[in-house]
C-alpha angles and dihedrals in degrees: 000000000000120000127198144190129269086278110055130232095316095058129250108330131209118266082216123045108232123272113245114244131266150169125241114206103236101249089041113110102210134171125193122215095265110184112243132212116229135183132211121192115210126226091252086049089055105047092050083058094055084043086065098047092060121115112265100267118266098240098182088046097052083048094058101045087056091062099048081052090051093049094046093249108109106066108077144174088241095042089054099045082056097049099045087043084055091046094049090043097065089037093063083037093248 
């Protein structure tokens, strides 16, 4: 059994076949049809990186609101109305 490289037998070959060569008068302003890289970033991509960019998280404030839930105080007629008036606010685009 013989093994070879990646590239077989011949060797590692070109992704690209070569350009044929060619002369470019010297006043002449010519581009040849390079390939580009380009990147797309997914949704899910995007989000993560919004994920990253938050605040670090206010341990002893979270800690605090739980227990106003759990008492019962932290829901309130003002607090709702807030909350229902910025809803409404991003649903009319606002």
């Amino acid at each position: 059994m013989e093994i070879h490289g990646a590239g077989g037998p011949q060797g590692p070959q070109p992704i690209y076949p070569r350009l044929a060569s060619f002369s470019v008068e010297a006043n002449a302003n010519a581009q040849a049809a390079v390939p580009r890289d380009q990147v797309e970033i997914s949704q899910l991509g995007l989000v993560l990186d919004g994920i990253h960019s938050l605040p670090e998280i206010r341990h002893e404030k979270v800690e605090a609101i739980r227990q106003q839930i759990a008492s019962g105080t932290y829901e309130t007629p003002e607090k709702l109305e807030r909350a229902l008036d910025n809803l409404l606010g991003e649903l009319s685009g606002f």
